[in-house]
C-alpha positions as CSV (number, residue, x, y, z in Angstrom):
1,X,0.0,0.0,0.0
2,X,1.1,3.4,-1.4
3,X,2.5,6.4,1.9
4,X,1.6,9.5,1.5
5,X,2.8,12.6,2.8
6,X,0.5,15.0,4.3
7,X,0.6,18.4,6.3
8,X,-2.0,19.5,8.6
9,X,-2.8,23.2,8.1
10,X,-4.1,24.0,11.7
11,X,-1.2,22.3,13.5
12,X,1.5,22.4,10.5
13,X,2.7,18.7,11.6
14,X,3.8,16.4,9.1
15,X,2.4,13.2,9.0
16,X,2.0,9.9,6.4
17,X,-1.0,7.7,5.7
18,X,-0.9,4.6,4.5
19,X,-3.9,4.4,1.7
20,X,-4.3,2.3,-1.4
21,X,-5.0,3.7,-4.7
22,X,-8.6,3.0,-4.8
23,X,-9.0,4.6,-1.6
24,X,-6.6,7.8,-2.0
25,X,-9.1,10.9,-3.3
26,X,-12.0,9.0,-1.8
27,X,-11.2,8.1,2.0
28,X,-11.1,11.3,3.8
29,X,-7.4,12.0,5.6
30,X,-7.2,13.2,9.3
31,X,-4.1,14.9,11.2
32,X,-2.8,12.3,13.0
33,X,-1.9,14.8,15.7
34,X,-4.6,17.5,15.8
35,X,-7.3,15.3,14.1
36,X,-8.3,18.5,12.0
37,X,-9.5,17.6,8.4
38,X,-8.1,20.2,7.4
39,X,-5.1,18.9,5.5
40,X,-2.9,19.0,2.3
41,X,-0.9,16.8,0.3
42,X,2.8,17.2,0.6
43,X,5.3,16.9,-2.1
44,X,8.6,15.2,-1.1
45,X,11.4,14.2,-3.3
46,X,11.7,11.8,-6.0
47,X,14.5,10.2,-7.2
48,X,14.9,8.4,-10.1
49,X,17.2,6.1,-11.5
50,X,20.1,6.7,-13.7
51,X,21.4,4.4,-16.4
52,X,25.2,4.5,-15.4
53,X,26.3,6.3,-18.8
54,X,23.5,8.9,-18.2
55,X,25.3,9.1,-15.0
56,X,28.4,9.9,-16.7
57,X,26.6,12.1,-19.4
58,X,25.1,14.0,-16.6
59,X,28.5,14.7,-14.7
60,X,30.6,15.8,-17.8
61,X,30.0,18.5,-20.4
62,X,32.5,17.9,-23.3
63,X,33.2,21.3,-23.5
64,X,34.3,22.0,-19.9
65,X,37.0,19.3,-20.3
66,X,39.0,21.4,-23.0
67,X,41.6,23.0,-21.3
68,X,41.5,20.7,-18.4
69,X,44.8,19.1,-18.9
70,X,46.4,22.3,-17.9
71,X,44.5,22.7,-15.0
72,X,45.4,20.1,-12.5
73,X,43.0,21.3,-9.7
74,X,39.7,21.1,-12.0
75,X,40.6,17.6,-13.3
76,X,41.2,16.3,-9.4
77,X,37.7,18.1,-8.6
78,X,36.0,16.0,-12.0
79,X,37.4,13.2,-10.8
80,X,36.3,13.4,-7.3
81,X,32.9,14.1,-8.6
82,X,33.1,11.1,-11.1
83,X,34.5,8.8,-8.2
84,X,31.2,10.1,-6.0
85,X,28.9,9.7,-8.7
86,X,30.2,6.2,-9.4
87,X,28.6,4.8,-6.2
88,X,31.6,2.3,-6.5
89,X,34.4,1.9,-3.9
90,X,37.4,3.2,-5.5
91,X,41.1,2.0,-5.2
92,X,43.3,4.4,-2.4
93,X,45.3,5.1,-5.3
94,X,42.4,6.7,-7.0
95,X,42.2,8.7,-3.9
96,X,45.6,9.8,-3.9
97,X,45.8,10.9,-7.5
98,X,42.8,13.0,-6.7
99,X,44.3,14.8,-3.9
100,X,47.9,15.4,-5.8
101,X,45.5,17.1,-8.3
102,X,43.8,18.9,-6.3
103,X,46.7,19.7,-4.9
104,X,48.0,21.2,-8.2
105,X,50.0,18.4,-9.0
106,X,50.5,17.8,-13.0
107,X,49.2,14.3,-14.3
108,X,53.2,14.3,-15.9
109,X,54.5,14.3,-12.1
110,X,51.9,12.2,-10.4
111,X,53.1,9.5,-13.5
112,X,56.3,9.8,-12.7
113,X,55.8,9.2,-8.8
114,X,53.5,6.3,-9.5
115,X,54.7,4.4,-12.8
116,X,52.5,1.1,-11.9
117,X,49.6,3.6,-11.6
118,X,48.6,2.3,-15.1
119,X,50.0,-1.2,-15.2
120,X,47.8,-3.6,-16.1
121,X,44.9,-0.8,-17.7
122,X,45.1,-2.3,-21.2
123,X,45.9,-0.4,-24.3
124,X,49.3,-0.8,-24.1
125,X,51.7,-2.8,-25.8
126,X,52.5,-4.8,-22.5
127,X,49.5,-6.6,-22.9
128,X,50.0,-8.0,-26.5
């Protein structure tokens, strides 16, 4: 059975009631509180659910990442937001290349103080 979210205008409290759908419109609602009639619907939040490359459409506009490989600090803060909007538990090294970036640490030095960073990534001619 369907909650929904009422406010009571007389005592403001928020409450929920439990109706089903042939009931809801039809089965008068009463402040669970105050037991005033005198109520409204309440509009919460809705989320909805993202296809993971909408997800990734959502959190990137092609255009802002020109330039971005001169900015170290932007790319970290992408990448944190990425990482976030993953959901997924990400490696500490993930982490850390974050914070060097953020830190304003080029993607040249944080290579050169991590070679293995990209072992094993695939596309290179290691893996042939």
């Amino acid at each position: 059975m369907p909650t929904y979210d009422f406010i009571c205008n007389d005592c403001k409290e928020k409450f929920d009631v439990f109706l089903s759908f042939s009931e809801y419109g039809k089965k008068p609602v009463i402040c669970a509180h105050c037991g005033s009639k005198n109520v409204r619907r309440r509009m919460t939040k809705v989320r909805i659910a993202k296809s993971e490359e909408s997800r990734m459409e959502s959190m990137v506009d092609p255009s802002a990442l020109e330039g971005m490989e001169d900015d170290p600090k932007a790319l970290g803060k992408m990448m944190k937001k990425m990482g976030k909007e993953m959901g997924e538990e990400m490696p500490p090294e993930f982490d850390d290349v974050v914070d060097r970036l953020e830190a304003g640490q080029s993607p040249e030095e944080i290579e050169a103080a991590h070679p293995d960073l990209g072992a094993g990534a695939g596309g290179g001619d290691d893996d042939l």
